[in-house]
C-alpha positions as CSV (number, residue, x, y, z in Angstrom):
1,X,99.2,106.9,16.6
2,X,99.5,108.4,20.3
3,X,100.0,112.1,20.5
4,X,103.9,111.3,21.3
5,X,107.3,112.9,19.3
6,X,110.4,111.1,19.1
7,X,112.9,113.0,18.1
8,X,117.1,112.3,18.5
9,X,116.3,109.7,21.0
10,X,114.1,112.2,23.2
11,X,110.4,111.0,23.5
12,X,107.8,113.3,25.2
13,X,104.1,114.1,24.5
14,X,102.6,116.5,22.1
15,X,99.5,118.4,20.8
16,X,96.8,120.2,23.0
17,X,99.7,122.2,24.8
18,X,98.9,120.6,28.5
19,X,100.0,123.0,31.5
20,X,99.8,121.5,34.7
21,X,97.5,124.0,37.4
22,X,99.7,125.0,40.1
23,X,98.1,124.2,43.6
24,X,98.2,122.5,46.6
25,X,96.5,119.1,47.5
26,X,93.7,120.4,50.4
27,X,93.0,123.8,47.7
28,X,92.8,120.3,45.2
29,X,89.9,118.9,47.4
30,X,88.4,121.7,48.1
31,X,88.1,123.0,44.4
32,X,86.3,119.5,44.2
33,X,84.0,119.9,46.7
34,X,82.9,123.0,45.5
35,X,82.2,121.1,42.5
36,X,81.0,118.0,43.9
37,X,80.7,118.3,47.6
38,X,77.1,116.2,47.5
39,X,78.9,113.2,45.5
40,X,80.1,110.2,47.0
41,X,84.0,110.2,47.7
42,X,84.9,107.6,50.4
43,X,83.3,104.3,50.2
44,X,84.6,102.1,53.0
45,X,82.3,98.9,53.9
46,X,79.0,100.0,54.7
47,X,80.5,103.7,55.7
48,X,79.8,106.7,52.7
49,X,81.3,109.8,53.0
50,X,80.5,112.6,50.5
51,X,83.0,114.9,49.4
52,X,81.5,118.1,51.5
53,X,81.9,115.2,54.7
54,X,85.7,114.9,53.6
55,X,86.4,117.9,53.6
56,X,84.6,119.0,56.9
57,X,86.4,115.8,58.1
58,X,90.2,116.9,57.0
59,X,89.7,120.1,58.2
60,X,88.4,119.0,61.8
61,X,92.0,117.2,61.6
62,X,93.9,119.8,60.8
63,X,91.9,121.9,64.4
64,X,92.7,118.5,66.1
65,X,96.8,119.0,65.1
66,X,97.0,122.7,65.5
67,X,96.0,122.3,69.0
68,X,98.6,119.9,69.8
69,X,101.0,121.8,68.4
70,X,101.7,121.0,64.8
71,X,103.1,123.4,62.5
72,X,104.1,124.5,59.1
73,X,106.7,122.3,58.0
74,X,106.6,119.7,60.9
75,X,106.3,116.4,59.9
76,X,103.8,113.9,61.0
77,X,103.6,109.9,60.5
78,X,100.8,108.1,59.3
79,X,100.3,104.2,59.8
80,X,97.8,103.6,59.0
81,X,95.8,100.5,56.4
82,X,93.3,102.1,53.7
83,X,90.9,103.8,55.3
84,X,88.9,107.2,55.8
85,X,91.3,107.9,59.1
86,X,93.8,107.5,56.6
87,X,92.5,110.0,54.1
88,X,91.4,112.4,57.1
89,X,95.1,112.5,58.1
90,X,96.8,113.0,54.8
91,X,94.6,116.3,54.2
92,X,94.4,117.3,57.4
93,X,98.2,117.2,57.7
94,X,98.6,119.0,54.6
95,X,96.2,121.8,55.1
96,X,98.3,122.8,58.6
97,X,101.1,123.2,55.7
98,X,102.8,120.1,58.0
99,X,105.1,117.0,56.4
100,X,102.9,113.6,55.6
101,X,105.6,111.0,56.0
102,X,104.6,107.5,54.6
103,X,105.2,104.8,57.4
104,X,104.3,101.0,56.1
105,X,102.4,99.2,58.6
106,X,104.8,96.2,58.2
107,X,107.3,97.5,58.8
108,X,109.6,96.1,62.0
109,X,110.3,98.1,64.9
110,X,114.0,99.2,63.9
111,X,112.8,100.2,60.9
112,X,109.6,102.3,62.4
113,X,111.9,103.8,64.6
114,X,114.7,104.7,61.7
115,X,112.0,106.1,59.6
116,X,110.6,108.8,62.6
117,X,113.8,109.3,63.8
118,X,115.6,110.0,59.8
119,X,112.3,112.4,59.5
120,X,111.8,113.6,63.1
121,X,107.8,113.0,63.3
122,X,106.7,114.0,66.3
123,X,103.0,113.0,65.8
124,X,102.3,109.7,64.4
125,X,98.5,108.2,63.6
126,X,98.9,104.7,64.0
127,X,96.5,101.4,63.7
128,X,95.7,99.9,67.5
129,X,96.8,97.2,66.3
130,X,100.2,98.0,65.4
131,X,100.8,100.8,68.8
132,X,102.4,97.7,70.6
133,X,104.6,97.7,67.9
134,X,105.4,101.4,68.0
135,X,105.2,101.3,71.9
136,X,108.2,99.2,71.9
137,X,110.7,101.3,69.4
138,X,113.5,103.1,70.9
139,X,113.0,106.9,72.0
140,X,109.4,106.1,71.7
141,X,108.7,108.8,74.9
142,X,110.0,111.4,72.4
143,X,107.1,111.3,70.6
144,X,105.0,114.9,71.5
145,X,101.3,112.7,70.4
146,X,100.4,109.2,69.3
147,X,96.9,109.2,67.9
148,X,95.4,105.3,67.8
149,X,92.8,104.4,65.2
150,X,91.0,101.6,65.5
151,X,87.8,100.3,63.5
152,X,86.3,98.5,66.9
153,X,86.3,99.4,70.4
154,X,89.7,98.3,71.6
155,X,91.3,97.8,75.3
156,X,94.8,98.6,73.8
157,X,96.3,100.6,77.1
158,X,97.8,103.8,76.1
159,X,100.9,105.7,77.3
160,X,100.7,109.3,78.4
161,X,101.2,110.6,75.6
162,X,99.0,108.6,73.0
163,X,95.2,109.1,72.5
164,X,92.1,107.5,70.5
165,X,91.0,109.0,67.2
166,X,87.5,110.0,68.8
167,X,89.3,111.8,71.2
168,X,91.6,113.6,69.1
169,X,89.0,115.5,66.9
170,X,86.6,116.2,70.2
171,X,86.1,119.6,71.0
172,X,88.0,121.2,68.4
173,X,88.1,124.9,66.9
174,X,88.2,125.7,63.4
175,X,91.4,127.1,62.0
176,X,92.1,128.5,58.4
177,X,94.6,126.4,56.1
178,X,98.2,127.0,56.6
179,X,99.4,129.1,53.4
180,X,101.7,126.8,51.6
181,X,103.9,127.6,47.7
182,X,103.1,124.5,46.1
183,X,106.5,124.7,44.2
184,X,108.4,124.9,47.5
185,X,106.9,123.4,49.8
186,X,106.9,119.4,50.6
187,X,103.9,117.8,51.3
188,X,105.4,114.1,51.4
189,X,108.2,112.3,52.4
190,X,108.1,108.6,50.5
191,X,110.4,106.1,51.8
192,X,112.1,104.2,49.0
193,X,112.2,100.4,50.2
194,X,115.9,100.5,51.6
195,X,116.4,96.6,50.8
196,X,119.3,97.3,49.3
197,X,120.5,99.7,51.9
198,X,119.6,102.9,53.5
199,X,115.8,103.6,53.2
200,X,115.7,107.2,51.6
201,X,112.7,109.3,51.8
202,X,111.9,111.2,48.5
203,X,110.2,114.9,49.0
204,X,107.6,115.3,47.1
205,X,105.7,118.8,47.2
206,X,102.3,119.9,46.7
207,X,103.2,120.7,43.0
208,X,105.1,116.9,42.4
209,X,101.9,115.3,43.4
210,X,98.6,117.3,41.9
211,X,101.1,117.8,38.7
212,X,101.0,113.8,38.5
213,X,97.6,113.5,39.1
214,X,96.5,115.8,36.8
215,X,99.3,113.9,34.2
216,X,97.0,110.7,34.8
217,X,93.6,112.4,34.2
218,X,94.8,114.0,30.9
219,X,96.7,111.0,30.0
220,X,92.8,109.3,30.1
221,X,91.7,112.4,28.5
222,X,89.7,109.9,25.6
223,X,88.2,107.9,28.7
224,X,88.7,110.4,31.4
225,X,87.1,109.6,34.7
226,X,83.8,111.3,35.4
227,X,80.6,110.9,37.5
228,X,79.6,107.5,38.3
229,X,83.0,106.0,38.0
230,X,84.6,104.2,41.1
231,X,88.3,103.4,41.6
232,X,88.5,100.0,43.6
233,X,91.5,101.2,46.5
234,X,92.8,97.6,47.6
235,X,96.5,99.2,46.7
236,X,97.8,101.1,49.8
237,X,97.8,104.3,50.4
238,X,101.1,104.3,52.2
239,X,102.3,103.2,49.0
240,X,103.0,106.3,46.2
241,X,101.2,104.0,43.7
242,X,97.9,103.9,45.8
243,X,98.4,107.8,47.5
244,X,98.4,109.3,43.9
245,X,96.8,107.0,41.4
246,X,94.1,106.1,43.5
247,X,93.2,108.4,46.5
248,X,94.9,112.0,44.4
249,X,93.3,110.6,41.3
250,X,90.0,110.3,42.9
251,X,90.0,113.6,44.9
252,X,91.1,115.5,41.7
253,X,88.7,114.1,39.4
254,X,85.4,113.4,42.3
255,X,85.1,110.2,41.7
256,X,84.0,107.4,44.3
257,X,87.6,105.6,45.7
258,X,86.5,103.0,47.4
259,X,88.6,101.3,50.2
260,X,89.9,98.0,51.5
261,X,92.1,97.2,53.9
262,X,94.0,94.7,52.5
263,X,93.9,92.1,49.2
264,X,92.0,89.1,49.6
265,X,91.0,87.7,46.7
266,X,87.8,86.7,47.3
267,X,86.9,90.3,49.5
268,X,87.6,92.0,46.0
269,X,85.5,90.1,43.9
270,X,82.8,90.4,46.6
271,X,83.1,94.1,46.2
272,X,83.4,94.2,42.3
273,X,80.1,92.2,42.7
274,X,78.4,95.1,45.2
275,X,79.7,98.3,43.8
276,X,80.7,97.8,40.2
277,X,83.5,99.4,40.4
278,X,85.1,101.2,36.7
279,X,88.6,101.8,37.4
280,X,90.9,99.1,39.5
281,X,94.9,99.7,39.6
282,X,96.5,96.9,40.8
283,X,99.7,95.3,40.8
284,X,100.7,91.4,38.8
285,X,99.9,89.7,42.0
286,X,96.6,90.8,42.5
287,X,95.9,90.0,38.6
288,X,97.0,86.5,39.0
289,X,95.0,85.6,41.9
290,X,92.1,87.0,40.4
291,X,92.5,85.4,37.2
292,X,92.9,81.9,38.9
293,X,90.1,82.6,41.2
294,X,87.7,79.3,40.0
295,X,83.9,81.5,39.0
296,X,86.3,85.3,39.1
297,X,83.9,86.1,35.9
298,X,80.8,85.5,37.6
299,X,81.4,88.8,40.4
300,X,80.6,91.3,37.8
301,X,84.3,92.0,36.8
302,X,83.3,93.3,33.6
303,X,82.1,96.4,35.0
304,X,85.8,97.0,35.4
305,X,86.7,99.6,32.2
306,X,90.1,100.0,33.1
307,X,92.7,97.5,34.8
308,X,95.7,99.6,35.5
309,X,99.0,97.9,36.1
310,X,102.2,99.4,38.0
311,X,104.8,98.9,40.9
312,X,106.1,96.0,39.1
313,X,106.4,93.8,35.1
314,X,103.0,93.0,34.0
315,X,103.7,89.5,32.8
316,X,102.4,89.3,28.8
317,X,100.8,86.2,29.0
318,X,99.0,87.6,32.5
319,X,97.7,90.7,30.5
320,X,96.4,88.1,27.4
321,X,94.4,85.8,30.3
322,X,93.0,88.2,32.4
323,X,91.7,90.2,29.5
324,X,90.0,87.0,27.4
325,X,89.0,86.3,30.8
326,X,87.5,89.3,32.2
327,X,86.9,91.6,29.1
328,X,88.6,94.4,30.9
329,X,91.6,96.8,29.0
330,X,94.2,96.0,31.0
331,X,97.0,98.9,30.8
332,X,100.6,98.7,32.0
333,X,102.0,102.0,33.4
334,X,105.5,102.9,35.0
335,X,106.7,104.9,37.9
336,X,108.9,105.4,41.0
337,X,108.6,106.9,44.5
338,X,111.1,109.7,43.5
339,X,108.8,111.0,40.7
340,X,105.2,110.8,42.2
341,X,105.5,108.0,41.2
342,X,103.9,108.0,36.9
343,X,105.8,108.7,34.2
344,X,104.3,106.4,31.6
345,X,101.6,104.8,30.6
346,X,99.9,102.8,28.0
347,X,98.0,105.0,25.6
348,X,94.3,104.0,26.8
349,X,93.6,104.5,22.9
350,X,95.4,103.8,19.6
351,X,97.9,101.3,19.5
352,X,98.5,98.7,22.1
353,X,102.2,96.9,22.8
354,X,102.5,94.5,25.0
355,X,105.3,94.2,26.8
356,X,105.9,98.0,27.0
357,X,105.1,101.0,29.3
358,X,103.7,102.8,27.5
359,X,104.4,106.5,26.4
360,X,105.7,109.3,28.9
361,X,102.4,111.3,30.1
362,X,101.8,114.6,29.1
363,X,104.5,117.0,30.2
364,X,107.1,114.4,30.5
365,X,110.1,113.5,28.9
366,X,112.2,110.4,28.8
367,X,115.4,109.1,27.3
368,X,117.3,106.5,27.4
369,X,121.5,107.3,28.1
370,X,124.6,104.9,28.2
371,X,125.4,102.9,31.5
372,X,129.0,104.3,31.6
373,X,128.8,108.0,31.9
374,X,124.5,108.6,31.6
375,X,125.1,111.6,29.6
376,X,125.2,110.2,25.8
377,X,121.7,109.7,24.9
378,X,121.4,106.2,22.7
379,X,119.7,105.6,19.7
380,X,116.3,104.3,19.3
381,X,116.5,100.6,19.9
382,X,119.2,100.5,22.0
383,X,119.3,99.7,25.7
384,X,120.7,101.7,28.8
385,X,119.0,103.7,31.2
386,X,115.9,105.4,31.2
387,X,115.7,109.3,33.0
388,X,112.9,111.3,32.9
389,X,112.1,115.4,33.2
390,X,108.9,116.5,33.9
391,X,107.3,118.1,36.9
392,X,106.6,115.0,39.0
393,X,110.2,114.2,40.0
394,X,110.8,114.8,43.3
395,X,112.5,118.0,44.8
396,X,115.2,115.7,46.2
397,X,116.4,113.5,49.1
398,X,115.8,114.3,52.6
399,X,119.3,115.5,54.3
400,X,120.8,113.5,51.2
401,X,122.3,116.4,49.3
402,X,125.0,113.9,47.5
403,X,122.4,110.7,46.9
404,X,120.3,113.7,45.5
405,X,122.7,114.9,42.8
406,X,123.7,111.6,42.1
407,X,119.6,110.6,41.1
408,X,118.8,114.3,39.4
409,X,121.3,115.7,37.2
410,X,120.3,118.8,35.2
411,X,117.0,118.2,36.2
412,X,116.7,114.5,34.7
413,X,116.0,112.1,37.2
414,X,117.9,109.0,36.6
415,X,115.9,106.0,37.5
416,X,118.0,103.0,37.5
417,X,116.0,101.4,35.3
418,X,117.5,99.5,32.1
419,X,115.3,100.0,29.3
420,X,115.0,100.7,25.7
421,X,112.6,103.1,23.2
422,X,111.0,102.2,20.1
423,X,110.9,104.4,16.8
424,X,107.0,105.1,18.3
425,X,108.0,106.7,21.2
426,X,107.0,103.4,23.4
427,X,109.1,102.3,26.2
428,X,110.1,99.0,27.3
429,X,111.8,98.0,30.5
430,X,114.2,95.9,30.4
431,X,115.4,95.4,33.8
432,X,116.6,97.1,37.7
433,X,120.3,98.0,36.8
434,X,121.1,96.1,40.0
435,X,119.5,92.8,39.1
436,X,121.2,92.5,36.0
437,X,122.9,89.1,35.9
438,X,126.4,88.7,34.0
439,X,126.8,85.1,33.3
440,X,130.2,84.4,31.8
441,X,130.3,87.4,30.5
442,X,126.6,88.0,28.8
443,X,124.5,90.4,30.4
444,X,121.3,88.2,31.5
445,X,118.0,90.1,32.2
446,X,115.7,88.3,34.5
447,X,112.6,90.0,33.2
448,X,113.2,88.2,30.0
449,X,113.4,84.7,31.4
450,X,110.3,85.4,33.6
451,X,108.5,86.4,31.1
452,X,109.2,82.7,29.1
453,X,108.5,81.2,32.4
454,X,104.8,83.0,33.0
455,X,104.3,81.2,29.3
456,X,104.4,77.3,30.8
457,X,100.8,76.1,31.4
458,X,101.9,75.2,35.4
459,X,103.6,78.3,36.5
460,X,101.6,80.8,38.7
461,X,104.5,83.0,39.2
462,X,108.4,83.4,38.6
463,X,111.1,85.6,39.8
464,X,114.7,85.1,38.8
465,X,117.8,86.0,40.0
466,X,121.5,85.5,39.6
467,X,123.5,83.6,42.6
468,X,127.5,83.6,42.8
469,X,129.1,81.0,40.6
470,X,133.1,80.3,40.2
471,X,133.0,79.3,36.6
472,X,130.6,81.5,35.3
473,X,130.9,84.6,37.4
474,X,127.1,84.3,38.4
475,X,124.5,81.8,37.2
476,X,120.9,82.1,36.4
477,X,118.0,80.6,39.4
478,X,114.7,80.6,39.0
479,X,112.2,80.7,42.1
480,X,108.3,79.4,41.2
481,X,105.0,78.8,42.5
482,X,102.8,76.2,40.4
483,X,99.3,76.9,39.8
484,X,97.1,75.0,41.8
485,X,96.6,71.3,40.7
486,X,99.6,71.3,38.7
487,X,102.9,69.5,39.0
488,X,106.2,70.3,37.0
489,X,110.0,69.3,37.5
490,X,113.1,71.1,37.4
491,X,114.3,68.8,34.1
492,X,110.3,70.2,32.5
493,X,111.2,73.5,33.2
494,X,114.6,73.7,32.1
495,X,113.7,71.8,29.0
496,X,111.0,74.6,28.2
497,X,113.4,77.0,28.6
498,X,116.2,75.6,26.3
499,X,113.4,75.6,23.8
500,X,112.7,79.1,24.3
501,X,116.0,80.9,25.4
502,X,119.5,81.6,24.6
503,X,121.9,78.5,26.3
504,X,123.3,81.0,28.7
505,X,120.1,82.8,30.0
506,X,118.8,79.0,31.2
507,X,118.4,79.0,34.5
508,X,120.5,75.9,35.8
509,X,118.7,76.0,39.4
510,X,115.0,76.0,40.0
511,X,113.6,76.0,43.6
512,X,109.7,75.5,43.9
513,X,108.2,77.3,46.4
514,X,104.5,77.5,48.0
515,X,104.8,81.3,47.9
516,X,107.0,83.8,47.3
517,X,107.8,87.1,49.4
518,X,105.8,89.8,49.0
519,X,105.6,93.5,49.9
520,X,102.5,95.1,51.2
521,X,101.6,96.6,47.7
522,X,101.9,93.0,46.5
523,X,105.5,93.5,44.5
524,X,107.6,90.4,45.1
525,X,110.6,90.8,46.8
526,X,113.3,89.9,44.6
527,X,116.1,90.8,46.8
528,X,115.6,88.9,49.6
529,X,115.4,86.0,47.2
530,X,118.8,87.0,45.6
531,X,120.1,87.2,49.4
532,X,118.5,83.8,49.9
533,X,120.0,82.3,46.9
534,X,123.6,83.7,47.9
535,X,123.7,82.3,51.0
536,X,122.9,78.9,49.6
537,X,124.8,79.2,47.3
C-alpha cells in the first residue's frame, strides 16, 4: 500500500517524517552545481550547457539587471518559448531578489499589456518575434528596458528603450545575490488563465516552489531521478507545470532538462530517438498524438521510464494505449497555479488506479468538504470539493486581498475542483465546479461522458459541455475530433452512449470538428467551446 493515512475524511502522507529544506531557488542551483557543476543541465538542439555554465550564465543576468536598475522586489516579465534565455532569466531574476512574472507568448496585446500593467514590470525579456506584438501595447514607452531574444540574427528595429540579449549581458560586473527569506519573499507571479474573467496572478515564493520540487523528488523517492536521467521539456516553462516539474525538478535533482520550443509530434520523437530521454511530463494532447503517430514505437520511446501526466484528465483508455504501446509507466498527477502547481500524484510504486490522481505528496494534505458552506468535511466516497494544506499553496493573490480569503481559508486552499477520496487515500477528480452541467435537475459531469467517449474506436478526442436549454435547464453537447481515417455519425455516437450512460448524461448535440482549441501547454479550452455552444444555442 502507499505510505498514505486516511483518517476522518483527511488524507495526507506518512512514514520517513519528510521536512521540506528551506531555501531559495538560485541557493537551489547553486547547491547543485557545487554538486554537479561538470554535468550536463541544458540541452537545447545541438547547444549543451553544464550546470557550472548555468550558473555562470544566471549570474551574468543578474550583473546585466542590476545595471539597469532592477531591484529587490521589482518585478520583471519573461516571454519567452523554452529555452536557455529562458532559464538564464528566471535565475537571474531571482538571484537580484526581483519578481519573475509568467507572460504566455500567446497571448494578445490587451492581455500582454493587462498582465505588465496588473504586475507593473518594468523589464520584460521578450522573443523577436513577438516585440512587434509588445511594441504595439498601450503605455508601451513606460517600459524602463525591453531585452529581445532571438535564436538567429534578426533585423527586428528596436525602440529606444529595448536591446538584444548579446548586448544586454556585454560588459557586465559581477554582483553578489540579493539576500532574499524564502518564506517571505515571492519569487513568481503565475497568471491563472482569466477565461472566465479577470486573470489573477498567484505569488508564489522561493519556499512554495523548491518545497514542491522537493515534494516531487521524494514523492519518486523508489525511482528518484539521478545521474544519467533526462527530462524531455516540450511543456512550457511559462506554464507552472513545466517551470516546476520540469526546469525546478531538473535544477534540484541535476539532471539533464532538455528543451523544445514547441510540440510537434514528429520533433519529439526525433528527439526521444537522439537523446533517450527517461523522464517526459506531458499533458493528454501530446499523448494522443504520439500514440497515433503511424511507427511512434520505432523512435526509441521505451527509453522513456516515466510518462508523467498533468494540467488536464488523463483519459483511461489513453493511459491503457499508450502504455501497451510504448511500454512506458504512465502516471497521472494533479495541480494548480495557486499551489506550485503538485499536490498529488500517482504512487510511482504499489498500487495503480486508473482514473485517479493519485495520493497527496509528501507534506500535503487534502480533503474533500460540502459545496454549500466548504467547511463540513465529507465522508470517504462522497463527492464535493477538494482543498489542500501543505507548503506549496501560494502566499496569495496579487492586490486581491478578498479573491485571496475567498481561495485560502485557515490555510486550506480551496481548489474548485469537485472530486471524491477513496477508503485508500486515492483521489479522483470529478470535475471544474464551474463546468458542472445540471440537466433537468441531475448534476452532469462532463469528465464522465468524455471518458465513455475516448472509449469508441473513432474518437481522437472529446470535450463536453452543457449549452442553455428551456426544457431542461441546460443540455449535454459533445465537441469531437475523429482519428484519422475514421468516420462516425452523430446517431453512432449517441447510440454508444445510450449503451454506456445514464439517459440524462447523453449528449443530445454532437458537433465534429477538425481540431479543437488549445492552450499553449496543450490543455483544451473548454470554455471557449461552452461560449461557442451558448451562442449557437
Amino acid at each position: 500500500m502507499p505510505n498514505v493515512s486516511v483518517v476522518h475524511g483527511l488524507s495526507h502522507a506518512k512514514g520517513k517524517n519528510f521536512v521540506v529544506e528551506p531555501m531559495s531557488l538560485p541557493e537551489m542551483l547553486d547547491r547543485t552545481t557545487a554538486q554537479h557543476g561538470d554535468k550536463i543541465g541544458i540541452t537545447f538542439y545541438q547547444l549543451q550547457m553544464t550546470y557550472t555554465q548555468l550558473q555562470a550564465y544566471t549570474r551574468q543576468v543578474a550583473a546585466a539587471l542590476y545595471e539597469f536598475g532592477v531591484r529587490k522586489g521589482d518585478r520583471v516579465g519573461i516571454m519567452l518559448p523554452n529555452c536557455p534565455q529562458y532559464v538564464g532569466a528566471f535565475y537571474g531574476v531571482l538571484r537580484r531578489g526581483a519578481v519573475v512574472v509568467q507572460v504566455n507568448p500567446l497571448y494578445t496585446e490587451r492581455e500582454v499589456e493587462y498582465v505588465l500593467q496588473d504586475s507593473g514590470a518594468e523589464v520584460l525579456f521578450v522573443y523577436a518575434d513577438l516585440y512587434p506584438r509588445v511594441r504595439n501595447i498601450a503605455g508601451y514607452e513606460n517600459l524602463k528596458q525591453v531585452i529581445v531574444v532571438s535564436f538567429v540574427p534578426t533585423n527586428v528595429e528596436l525602440a529606444e528603450n529595448a536591446i538584444l540579449w548579446d548586448e544586454f549581458l556585454r560588459s557586465v560586473t559581477p554582483v553578489p545575490d540579493e539576500p532574499v527569506d524564502p518564506q517571505e519573499d515571492v519569487a513568481v507571479f503565475q497568471y491563472t488563465g482569466g477565461t472566465t474573467g479577470r486573470s489573477k496572478g498567484a505569488m508564489l515564493t522561493h519556499m512554495n516552489l523548491a518545497a514542491n520540487v522537493q515534494q516531487i523528488n521524494e514523492h519518486t523517492c523508489e525511482e528518484p531521478l539521478a545521474e544519467g536521467d533526462k527530462i524531455l521539456t516540450v511543456i512550457p516553462l511559462f506554464h507552472v507545470y513545466g517551470m516546476s516539474c520540469a526546469m525546478n525538478l531538473g535544477v534540484l535533482t541535476g539532471t539533464n532538462v532538455i528543451l523544445l520550443p514547441r510540440f510537434d509530434v514528429l520533433e519529439v520523437l526525433q528527439t526521444i530517438k537522439e537523446h533517450k530521454p527517461t523522464f517526459f511530463p506531458g499533458v493528454p494532447t501530446m499523448y494522443v498524438a504520439l500514440n497515433s503517430y503511424p511507427g511512434a514505437e520505432q523512435y526509441g520511446i521505451d527509453a522513456i521510464r516515466i510518462c508523467n501526466s498533468g494540467s488536464a484528465p488523463l483519459p483511461v483508455e489513453l493511459m491503457h494505449s499508450f502504455e501497451k504501446k510504448t511500454g512506458a509507466n504512465m502516471l497521472e498527477g494533479y495541480g494548480l497555479s495557486e499551489a506550485s502547481p503538485t499536490t498529488h500524484s500517482t504512487p510511482r510504486r504499489g498500487i495503480k488506479k486508473p482514473g485517479s490522481i493519485g495520493i497527496p505528496l509528501p507534506g500535503t494534505e487534502a480533503r474533500i468538504v460540502d459545496h454549500a458552506s466548504g467547511g463540513k468535511t465529507l465522508p470517504i466516497g462522497e463527492v464535493g470539493e477538494l482543498v489542500i494544506r501543505g507548503p506549496q499553496v501560494m502566499k496569495g493573490y496579487w492586490n486581491l486581498a478578498e479573491e485571496t480569503a475567498h481561495t485560502i481559508r485557515d490555510g486550506w486552499l480551496y481548489t474548485g475542483d469537485i472530486a471524491r477520496m477513496d477508503e485508500d487515500g486515492y483521489f479522483y477528480i470529478v470535475d471544474r465546479k464551474k463546468d458542472l452541467i445540471i440537466a433537468s435537475g441531475y448534476n452532469v459531469y462532463p469528465r464522465e461522458i468524455e471518458e465513455v467517449l475516448y472509449t469508441h474506436p473513432s474518437v481522437l478526442e472529446a470535450v463536453v459541455v452543457g449549452v442553455p436549454d428551456d426544457y431542461r435547464g441546460e443540455t449535454v453537447k459533445a465537441f469531437l475530433v475523429l482519428k484519422p481515417g475514421q468516420t462516425g455519425t452523430a446517431e453512432e455516437i449517441e447510440k454508444f452512449c445510450r449503451d454506456h450512460l445514464a439517459a440524462f448524461k447523453v449528449p443530445r448535440l454532437i458537433e465534429f470538428r477538425d481540431e479543437l482549441p488549445k492552450t499553449a501547454v496543450g490543455k483544451i479550452l473548454r470554455r471557449v467551446l461552452a461560449e461557442e455552444a451558448k451562442k449557437q444555442a
